[in-house]
DRENDO-1510 file (C-alpha; in Angstrom, 1 decimal, always signed):
<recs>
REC; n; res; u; v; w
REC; 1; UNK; +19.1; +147.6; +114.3 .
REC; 2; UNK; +17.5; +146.8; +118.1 .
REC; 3; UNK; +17.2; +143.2; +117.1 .
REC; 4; UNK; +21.1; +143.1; +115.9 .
REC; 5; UNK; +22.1; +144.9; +119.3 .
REC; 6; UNK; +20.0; +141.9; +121.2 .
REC; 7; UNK; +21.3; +139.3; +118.9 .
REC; 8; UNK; +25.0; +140.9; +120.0 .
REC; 9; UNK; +24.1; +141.2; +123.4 .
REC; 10; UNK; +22.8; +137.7; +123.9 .
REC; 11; UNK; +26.2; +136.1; +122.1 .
REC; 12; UNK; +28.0; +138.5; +124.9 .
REC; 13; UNK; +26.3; +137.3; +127.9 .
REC; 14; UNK; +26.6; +133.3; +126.2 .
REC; 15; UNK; +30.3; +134.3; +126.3 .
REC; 16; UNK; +30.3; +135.8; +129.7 .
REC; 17; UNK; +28.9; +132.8; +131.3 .
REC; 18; UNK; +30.3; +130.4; +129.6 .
REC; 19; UNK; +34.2; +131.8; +130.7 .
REC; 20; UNK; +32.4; +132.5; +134.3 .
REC; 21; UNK; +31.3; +129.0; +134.9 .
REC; 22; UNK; +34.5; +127.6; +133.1 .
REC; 23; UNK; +36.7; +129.5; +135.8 .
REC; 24; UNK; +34.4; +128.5; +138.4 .
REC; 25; UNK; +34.4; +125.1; +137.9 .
REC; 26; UNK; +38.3; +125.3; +137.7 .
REC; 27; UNK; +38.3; +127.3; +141.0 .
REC; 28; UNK; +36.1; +124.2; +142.4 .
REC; 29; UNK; +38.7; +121.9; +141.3 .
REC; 30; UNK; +41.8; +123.2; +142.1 .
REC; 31; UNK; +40.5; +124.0; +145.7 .
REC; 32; UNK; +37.8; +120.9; +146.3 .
REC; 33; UNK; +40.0; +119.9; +149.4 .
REC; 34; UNK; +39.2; +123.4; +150.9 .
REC; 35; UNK; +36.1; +123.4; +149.6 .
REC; 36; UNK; +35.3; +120.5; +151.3 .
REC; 37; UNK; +36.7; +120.9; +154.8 .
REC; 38; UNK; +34.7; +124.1; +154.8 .
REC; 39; UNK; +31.9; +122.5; +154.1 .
REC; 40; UNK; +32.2; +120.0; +156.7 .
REC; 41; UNK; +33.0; +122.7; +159.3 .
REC; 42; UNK; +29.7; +124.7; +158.1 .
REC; 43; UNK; +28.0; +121.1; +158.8 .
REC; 44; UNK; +29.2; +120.4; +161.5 .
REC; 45; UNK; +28.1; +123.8; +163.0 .
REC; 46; UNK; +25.0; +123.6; +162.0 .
REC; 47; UNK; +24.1; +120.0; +162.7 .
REC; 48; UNK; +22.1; +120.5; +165.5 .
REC; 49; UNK; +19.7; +122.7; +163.5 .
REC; 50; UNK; +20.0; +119.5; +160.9 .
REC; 51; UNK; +18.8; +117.5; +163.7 .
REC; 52; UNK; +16.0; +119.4; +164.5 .
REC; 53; UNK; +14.8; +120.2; +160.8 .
REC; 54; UNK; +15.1; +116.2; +160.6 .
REC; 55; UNK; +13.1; +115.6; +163.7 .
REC; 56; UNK; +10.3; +118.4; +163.2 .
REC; 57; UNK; +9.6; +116.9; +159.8 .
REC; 58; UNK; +8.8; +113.5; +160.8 .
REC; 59; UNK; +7.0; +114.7; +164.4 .
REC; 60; UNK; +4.8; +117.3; +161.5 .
REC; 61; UNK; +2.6; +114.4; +160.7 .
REC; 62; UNK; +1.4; +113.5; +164.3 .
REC; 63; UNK; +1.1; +117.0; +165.4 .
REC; 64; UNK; -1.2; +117.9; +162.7 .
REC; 65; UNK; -3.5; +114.9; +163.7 .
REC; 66; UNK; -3.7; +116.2; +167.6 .
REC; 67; UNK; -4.1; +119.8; +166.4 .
REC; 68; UNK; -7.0; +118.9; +163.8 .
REC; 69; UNK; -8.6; +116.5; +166.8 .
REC; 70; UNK; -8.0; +119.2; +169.4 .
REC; 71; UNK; -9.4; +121.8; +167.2 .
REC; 72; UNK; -13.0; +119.4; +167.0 .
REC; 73; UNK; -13.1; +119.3; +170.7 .
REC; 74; UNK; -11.7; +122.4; +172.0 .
REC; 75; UNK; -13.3; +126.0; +172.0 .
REC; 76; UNK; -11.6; +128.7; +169.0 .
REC; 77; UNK; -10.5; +130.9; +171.7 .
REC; 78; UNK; -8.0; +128.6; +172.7 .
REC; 79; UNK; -5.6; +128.4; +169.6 .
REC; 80; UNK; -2.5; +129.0; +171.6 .
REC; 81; UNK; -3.0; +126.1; +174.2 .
REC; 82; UNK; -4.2; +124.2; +171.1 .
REC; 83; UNK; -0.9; +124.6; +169.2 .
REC; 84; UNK; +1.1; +124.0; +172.6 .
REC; 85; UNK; -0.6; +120.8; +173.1 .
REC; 86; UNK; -0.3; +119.5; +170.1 .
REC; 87; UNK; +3.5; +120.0; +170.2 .
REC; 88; UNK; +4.1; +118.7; +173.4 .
REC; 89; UNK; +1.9; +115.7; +172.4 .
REC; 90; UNK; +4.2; +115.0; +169.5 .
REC; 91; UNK; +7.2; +115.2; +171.1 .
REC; 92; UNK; +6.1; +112.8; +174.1 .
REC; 93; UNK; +4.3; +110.1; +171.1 .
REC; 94; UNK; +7.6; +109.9; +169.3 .
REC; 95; UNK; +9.9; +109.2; +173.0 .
REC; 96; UNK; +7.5; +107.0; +173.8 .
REC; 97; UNK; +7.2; +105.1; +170.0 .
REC; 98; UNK; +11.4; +105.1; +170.8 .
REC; 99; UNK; +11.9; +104.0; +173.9 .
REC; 100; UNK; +9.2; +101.2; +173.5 .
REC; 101; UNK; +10.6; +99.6; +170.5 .
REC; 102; UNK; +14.4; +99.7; +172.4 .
REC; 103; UNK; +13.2; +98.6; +175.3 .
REC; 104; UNK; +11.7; +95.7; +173.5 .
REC; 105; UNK; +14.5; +94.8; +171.0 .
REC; 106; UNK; +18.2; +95.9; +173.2 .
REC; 107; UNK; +17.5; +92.8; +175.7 .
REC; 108; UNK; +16.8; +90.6; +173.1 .
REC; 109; UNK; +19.1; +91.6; +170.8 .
REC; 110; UNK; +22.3; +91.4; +174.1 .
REC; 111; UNK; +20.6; +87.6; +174.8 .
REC; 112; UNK; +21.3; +87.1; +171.2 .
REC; 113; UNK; +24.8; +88.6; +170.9 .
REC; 114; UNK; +26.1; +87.0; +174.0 .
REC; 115; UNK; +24.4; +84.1; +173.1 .
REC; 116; UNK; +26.7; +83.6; +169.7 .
REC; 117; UNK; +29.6; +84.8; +171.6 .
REC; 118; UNK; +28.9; +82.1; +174.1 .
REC; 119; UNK; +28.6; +79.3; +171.1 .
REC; 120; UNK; +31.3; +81.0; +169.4 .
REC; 121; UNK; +33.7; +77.9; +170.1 .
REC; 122; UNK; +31.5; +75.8; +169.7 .
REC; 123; UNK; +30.8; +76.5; +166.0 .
REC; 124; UNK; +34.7; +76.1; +165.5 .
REC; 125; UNK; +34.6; +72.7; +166.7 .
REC; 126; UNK; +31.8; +71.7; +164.9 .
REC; 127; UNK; +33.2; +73.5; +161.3 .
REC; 128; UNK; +36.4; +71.6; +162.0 .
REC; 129; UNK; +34.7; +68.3; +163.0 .
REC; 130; UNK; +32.4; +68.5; +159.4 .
REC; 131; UNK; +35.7; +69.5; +157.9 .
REC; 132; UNK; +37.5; +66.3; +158.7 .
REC; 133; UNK; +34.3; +64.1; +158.2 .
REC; 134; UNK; +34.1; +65.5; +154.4 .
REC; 135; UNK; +37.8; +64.6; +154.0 .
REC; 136; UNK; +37.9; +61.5; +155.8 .
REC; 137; UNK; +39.8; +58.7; +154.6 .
REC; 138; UNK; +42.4; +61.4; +151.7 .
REC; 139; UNK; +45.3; +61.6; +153.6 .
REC; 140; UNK; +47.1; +63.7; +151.0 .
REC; 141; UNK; +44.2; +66.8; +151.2 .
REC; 142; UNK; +44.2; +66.1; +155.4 .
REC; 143; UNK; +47.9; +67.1; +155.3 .
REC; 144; UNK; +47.1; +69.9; +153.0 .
REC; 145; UNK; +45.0; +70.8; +155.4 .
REC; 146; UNK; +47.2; +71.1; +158.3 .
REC; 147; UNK; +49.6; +72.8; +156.4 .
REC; 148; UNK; +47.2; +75.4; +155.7 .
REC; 149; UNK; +46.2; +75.8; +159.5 .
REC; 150; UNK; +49.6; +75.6; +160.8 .
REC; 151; UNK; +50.5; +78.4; +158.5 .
REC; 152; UNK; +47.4; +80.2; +159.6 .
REC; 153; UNK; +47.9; +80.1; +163.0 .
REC; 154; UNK; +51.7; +81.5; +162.3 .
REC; 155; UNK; +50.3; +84.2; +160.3 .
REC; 156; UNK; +47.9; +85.2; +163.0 .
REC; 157; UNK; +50.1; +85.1; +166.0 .
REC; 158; UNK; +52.5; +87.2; +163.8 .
REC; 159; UNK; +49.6; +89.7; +163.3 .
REC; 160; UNK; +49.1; +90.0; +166.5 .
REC; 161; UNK; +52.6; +90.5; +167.8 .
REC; 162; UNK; +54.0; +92.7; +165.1 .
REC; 163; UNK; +50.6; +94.4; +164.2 .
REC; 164; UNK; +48.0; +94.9; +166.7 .
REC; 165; UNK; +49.9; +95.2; +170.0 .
REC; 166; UNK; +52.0; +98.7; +168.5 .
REC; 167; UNK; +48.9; +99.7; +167.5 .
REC; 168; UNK; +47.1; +99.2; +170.7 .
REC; 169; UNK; +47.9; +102.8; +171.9 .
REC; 170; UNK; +46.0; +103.9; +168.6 .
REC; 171; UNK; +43.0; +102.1; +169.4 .
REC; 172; UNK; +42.3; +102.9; +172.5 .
REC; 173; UNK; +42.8; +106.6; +171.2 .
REC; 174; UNK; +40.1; +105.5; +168.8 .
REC; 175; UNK; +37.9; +104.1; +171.5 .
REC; 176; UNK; +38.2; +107.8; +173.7 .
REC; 177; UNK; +37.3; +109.4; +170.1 .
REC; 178; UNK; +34.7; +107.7; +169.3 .
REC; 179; UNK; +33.4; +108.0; +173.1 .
REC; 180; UNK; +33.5; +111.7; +172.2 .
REC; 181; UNK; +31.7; +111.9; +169.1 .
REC; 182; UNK; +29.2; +109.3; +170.7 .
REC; 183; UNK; +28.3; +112.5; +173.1 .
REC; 184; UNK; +28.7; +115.0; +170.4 .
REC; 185; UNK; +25.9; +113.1; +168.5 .
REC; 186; UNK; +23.5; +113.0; +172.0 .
REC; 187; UNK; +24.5; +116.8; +172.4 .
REC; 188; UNK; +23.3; +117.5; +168.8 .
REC; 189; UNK; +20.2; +115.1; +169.3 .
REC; 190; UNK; +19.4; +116.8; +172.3 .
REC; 191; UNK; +19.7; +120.1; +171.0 .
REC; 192; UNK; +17.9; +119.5; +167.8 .
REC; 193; UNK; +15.0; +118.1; +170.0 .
REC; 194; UNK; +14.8; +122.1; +171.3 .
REC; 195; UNK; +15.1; +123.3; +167.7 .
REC; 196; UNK; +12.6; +120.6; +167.0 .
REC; 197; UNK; +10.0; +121.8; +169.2 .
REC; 198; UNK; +10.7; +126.0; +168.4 .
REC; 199; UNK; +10.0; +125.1; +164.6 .
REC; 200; UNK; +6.8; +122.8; +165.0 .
REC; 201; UNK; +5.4; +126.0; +167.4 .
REC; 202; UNK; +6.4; +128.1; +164.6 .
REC; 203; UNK; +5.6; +126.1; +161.5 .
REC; 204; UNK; +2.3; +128.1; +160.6 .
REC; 205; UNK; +4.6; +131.3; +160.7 .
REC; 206; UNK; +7.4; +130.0; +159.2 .
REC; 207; UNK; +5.4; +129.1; +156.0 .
REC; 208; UNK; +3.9; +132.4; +155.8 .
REC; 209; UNK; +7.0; +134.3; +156.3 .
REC; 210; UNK; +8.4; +131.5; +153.0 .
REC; 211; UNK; +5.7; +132.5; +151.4 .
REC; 212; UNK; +5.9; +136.6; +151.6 .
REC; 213; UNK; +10.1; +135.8; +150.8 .
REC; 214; UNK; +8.7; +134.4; +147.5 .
REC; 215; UNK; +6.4; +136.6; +146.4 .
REC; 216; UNK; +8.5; +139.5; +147.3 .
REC; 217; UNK; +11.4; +138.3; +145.1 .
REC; 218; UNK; +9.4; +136.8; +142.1 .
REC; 219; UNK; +6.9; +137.3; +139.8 .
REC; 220; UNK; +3.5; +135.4; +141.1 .
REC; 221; UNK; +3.7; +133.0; +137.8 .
REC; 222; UNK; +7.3; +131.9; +139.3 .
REC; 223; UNK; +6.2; +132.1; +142.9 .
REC; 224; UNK; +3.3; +129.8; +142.2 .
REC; 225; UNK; +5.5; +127.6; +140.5 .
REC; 226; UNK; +8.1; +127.3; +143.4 .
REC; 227; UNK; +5.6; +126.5; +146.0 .
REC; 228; UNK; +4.4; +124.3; +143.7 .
REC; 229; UNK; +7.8; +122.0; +143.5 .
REC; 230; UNK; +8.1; +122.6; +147.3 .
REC; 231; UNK; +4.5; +120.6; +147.9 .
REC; 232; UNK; +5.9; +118.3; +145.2 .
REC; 233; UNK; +8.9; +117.2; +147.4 .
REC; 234; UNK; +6.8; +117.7; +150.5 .
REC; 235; UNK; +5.1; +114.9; +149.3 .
REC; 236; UNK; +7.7; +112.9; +147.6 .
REC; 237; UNK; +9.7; +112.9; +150.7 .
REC; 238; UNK; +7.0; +111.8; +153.5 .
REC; 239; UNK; +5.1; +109.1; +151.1 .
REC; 240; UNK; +8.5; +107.8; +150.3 .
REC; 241; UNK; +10.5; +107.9; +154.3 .
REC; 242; UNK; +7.5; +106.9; +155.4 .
REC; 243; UNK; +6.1; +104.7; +153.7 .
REC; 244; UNK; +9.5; +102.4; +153.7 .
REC; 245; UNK; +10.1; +102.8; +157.3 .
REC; 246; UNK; +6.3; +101.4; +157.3 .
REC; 247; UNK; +7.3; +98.8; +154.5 .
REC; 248; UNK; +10.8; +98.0; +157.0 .
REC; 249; UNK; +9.0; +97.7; +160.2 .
REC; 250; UNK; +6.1; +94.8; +159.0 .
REC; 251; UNK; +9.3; +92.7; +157.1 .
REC; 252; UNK; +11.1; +93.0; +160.2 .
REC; 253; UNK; +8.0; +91.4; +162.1 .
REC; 254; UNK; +7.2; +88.9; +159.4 .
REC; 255; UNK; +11.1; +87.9; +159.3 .
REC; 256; UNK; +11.0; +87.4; +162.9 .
REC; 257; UNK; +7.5; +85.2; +163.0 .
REC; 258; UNK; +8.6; +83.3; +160.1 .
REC; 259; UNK; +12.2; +82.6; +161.7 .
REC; 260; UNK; +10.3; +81.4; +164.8 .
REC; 261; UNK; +7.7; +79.0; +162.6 .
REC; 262; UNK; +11.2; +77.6; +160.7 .
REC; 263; UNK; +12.7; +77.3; +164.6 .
REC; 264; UNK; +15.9; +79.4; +163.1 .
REC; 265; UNK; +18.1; +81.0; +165.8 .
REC; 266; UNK; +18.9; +84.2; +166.8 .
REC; 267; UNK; +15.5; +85.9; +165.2 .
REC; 268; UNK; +15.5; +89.0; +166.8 .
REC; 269; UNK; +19.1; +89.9; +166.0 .
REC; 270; UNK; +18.4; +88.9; +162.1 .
REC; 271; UNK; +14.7; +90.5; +162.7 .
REC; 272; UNK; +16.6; +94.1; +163.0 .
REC; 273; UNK; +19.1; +93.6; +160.3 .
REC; 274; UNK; +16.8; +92.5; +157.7 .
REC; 275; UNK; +14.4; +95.2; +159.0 .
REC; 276; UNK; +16.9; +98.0; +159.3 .
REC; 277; UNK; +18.7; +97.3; +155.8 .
REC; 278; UNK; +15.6; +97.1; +154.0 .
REC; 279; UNK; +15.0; +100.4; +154.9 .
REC; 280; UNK; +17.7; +101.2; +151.8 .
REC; 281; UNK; +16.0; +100.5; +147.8 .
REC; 282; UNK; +17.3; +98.0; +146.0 .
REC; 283; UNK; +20.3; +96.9; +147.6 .
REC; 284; UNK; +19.3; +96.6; +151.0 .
REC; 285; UNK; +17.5; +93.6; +150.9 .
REC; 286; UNK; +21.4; +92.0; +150.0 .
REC; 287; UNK; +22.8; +93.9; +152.7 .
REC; 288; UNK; +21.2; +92.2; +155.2 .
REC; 289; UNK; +20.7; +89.2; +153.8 .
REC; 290; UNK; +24.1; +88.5; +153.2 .
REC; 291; UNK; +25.4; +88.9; +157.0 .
REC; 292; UNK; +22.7; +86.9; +158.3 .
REC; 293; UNK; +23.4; +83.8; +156.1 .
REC; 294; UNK; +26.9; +83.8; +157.2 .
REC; 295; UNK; +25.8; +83.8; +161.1 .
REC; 296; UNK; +23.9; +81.3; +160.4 .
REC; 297; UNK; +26.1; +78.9; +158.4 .
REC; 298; UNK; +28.3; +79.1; +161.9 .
REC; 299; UNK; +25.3; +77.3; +163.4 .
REC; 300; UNK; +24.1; +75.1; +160.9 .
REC; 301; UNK; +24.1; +74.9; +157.1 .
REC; 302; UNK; +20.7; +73.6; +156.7 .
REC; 303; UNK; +19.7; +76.5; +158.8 .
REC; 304; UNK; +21.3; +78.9; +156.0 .
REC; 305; UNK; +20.2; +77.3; +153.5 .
REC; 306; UNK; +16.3; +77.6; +154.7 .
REC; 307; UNK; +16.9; +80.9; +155.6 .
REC; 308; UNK; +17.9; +82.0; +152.6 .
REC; 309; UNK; +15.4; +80.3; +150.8 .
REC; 310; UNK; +12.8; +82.0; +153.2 .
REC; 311; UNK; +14.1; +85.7; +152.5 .
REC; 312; UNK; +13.9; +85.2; +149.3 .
REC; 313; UNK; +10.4; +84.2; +149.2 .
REC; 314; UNK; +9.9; +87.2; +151.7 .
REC; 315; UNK; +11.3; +90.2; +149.4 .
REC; 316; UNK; +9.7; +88.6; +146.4 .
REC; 317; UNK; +6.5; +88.9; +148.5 .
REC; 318; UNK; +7.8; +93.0; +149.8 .
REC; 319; UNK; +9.1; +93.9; +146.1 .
REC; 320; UNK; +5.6; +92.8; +144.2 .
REC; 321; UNK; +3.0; +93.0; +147.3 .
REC; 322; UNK; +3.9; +95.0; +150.7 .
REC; 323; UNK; +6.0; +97.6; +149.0 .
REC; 324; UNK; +3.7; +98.4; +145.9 .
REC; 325; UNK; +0.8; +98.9; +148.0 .
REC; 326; UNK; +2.0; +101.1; +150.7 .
REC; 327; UNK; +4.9; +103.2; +148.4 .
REC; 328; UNK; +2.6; +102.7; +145.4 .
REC; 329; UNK; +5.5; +104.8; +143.0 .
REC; 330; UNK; +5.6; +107.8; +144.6 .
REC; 331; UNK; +8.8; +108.9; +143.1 .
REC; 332; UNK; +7.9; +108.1; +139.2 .
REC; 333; UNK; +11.5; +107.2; +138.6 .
REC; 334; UNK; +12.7; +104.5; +136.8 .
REC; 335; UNK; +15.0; +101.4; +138.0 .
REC; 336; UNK; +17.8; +102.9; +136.3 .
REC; 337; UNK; +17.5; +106.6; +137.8 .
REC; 338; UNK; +16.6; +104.6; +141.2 .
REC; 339; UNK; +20.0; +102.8; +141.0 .
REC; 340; UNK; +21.8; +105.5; +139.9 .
REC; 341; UNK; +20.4; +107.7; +142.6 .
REC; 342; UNK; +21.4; +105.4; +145.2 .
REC; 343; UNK; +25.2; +104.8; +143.9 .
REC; 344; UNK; +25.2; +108.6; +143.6 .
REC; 345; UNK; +24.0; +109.6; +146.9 .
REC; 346; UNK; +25.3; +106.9; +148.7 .
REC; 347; UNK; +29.0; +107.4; +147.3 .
REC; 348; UNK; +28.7; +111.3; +148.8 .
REC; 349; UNK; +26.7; +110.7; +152.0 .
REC; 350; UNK; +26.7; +107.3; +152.9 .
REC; 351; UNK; +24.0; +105.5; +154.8 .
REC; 352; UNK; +22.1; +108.7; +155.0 .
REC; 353; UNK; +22.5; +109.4; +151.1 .
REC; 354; UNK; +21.1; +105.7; +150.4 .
REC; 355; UNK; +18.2; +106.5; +152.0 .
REC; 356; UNK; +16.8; +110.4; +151.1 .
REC; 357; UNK; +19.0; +109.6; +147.5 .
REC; 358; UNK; +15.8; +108.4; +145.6 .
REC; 359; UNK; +13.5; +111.4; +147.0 .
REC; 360; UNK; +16.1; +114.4; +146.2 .
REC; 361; UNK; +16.8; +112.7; +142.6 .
REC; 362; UNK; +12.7; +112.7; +142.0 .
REC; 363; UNK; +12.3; +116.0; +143.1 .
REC; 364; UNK; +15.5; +116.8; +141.0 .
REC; 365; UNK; +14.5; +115.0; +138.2 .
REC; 366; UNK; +11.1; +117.0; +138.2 .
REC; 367; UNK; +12.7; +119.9; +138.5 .
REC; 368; UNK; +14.5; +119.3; +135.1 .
REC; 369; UNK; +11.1; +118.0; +133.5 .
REC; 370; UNK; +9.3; +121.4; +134.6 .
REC; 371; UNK; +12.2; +123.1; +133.1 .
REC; 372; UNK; +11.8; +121.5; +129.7 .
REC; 373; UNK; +8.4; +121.8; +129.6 .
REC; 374; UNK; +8.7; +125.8; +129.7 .
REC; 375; UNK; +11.6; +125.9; +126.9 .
REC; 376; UNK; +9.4; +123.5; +124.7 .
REC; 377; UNK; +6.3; +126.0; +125.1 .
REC; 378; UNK; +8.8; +128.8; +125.1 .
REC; 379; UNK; +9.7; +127.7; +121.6 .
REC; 380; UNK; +5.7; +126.1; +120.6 .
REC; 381; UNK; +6.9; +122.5; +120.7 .
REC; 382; UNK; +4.7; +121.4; +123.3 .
REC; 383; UNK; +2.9; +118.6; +121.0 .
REC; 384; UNK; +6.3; +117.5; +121.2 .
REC; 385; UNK; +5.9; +116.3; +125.4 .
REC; 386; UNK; +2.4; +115.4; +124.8 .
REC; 387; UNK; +2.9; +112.9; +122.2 .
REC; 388; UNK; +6.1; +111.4; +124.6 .
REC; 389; UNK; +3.7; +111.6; +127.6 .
REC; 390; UNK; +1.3; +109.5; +126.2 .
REC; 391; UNK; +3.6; +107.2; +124.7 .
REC; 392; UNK; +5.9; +107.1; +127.7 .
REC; 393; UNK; +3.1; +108.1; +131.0 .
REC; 394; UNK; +4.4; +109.2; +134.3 .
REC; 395; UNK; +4.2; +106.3; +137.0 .
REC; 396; UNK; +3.1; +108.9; +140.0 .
</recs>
């Protein structure tokens, strides 16, 4: 009888949460347009604690290191003026690690820009002159030609008259918005500096008030096992940001000495968008390729040409050399779950979900392996995941 009541009782709840989740994902649905301006109004709110979470994770590493080498050479009793140091040290190592590297790439980069804008005309002229050469002597294809830049020049000044100049009230608009949100986002940074340096004071308390929260609400098997997944993505997430920010920074340099061996222009401009876009897996290596052969073949096709041969000799060298050894595969994803974490995140959050998409999918991804490991011993088919770990082993 008790086992027919639980039997009854588990069909009931199936059925309960079954119509439950039904009507919520309807409710989702139906109101996803709310759903998501609320969202982005919570965000928005909160950014500056975003900020800060962002920044104190990165700073953790380097304050650790002066606390553990302040700890060695400073007296017990001093704990407090240890932890304050160490903060303060942080902080100052990564404005200083910032404003080095801009003050060393932002005049070089403006010699570079103005320096194309300068030559600007004089690529025209020298596109048009190789033009004409390649069609010397066809008359029929010179007319063509013409045609084709008479039209053009119609179309443009037509676009210009009837397009841009209306819209010139709108853009200027634009340009006092984006002024805005350009001191919005130094607000935000500013303040999430502050909420930066609050949490890496606190960060010893903060983990033992997480941890009383766990045990407090779960059983210590469960406890255990969340602090467990929370290490996991701990570690995920700073071998993998940091280790291709690491893996970004030495292409950049080795794109930039190898562009001054090859006597290629405009190095340190291309230096920083090869360097920033490889920042993003798999695709970013083509997104910053791709621009910098086309300001190139403005100056010279041979120069393309060697350049692209050159990059990709370089990410052939990142994908099977640099990157292995300093990311090793500290995700233990596959290429397909890497690409489709990428398209994923990067279709929601842009940029931002490019690069943190790979982490959250592995620690997602482990998540769901941890789960079916307890239903398969739940139900004494654990041979079952030994056998496909052997014959399938984790990469991490």
């Amino acid at each position: 009888m008790k086992e027919e009541f639980k039997k009854y009782l588990a069909m009931i709840l199936a059925v309960f949460c079954t119509a439950a989740l039904s009507i919520l994902f309807f409710f989702i649905l139906f109101r996803l347009e709310a759903l998501r301006s609320g969202t982005k109004k919570v965000l928005d709110i909160l950014m500056p604690f975003i900020y800060g979470a962002g920044i104190a994770y990165i700073l953790k590493p380097i304050c650790n290191t002066y606390e553990r080498f302040l700890e060695k050479h400073w007296h017990p009793k001093r704990q407090q003026l240890i932890g304050t140091a160490s903060v303060v040290g942080s902080v100052v190592t990564g404005l200083v690690i910032i404003y080095a590297v801009l003050a060393m790439l932002l005049p070089q980069l403006a010699v570079s820009i103005s320096r194309m804008a300068r030559s600007l005309p004089q690529m025209v002229d020298s596109i048009s002159s190789m033009v004409d050469r390649l069609f010397e002597g066809n008359e029929i294809i010179q007319n063509y030609i013409m045609q084709l830049s008479d039209a053009g020049t119609e179309s443009i000044s037509g676009w210009l008259k009837d397009s841009i100049l209306p819209y010139m009230n709108m853009i200027l608009t634009g340009l006092s918005d984006s002024m805005i949100n350009a001191a919005g986002i130094f607000m935000n940074l500013f303040i999430g500096l502050v909420v930066a340096i609050y949490l890496l004071s606190g960060r010893k308390k903060f983990k033992k008030q997480g941890k009383l929260i766990l045990y407090s609400l779960f059983k210590e098997r469960w406890a255990n096992k969340i602090i467990e997944e929370i290490r996991f993505a701990d570690r995920v997430f700073s071998g993998f940001i940091g280790g291709k920010l690491l893996d970004s920074a030495i292409i950049g340099v080795i794109c930039y000495a190898g562009m001054m061996v090859l006597g290629l222009p405009y190095a340190i401009l291309i230096s920083v968008i090869v360097g920033v876009t490889n920042i993003i897996p798999f695709f970013g290596p083509y997104i910053g390729a791709i621009p910098s052969a086309i300001i190139l073949l403005t100056v010279s096709p041979m120069s393309c040409l060697i350049f692209v041969i050159f990059i990709v000799i370089l990410q052939q060298v990142d994908g099977n050399i640099i990157g292995p050894k300093i990311l090793g595969s500290s995700t233990g994803l596959s290429g397909i779950w890497v690409l489709f974490s990428i398209l994923f995140f990067g279709g929601l959050f842009g940029f931002v979900g490019m690069l943190i998409g790979v982490p959250v999918f592995a620690v997602i991804y482990d998540l769901i392996r941890q789960l079916i490991v307890r239903g398969l011993e739940l139900r004494n088919k654990s041979k079952m995941f030994d056998e496909y770990e052997l014959e399938y082993p984790r990469k991490d």
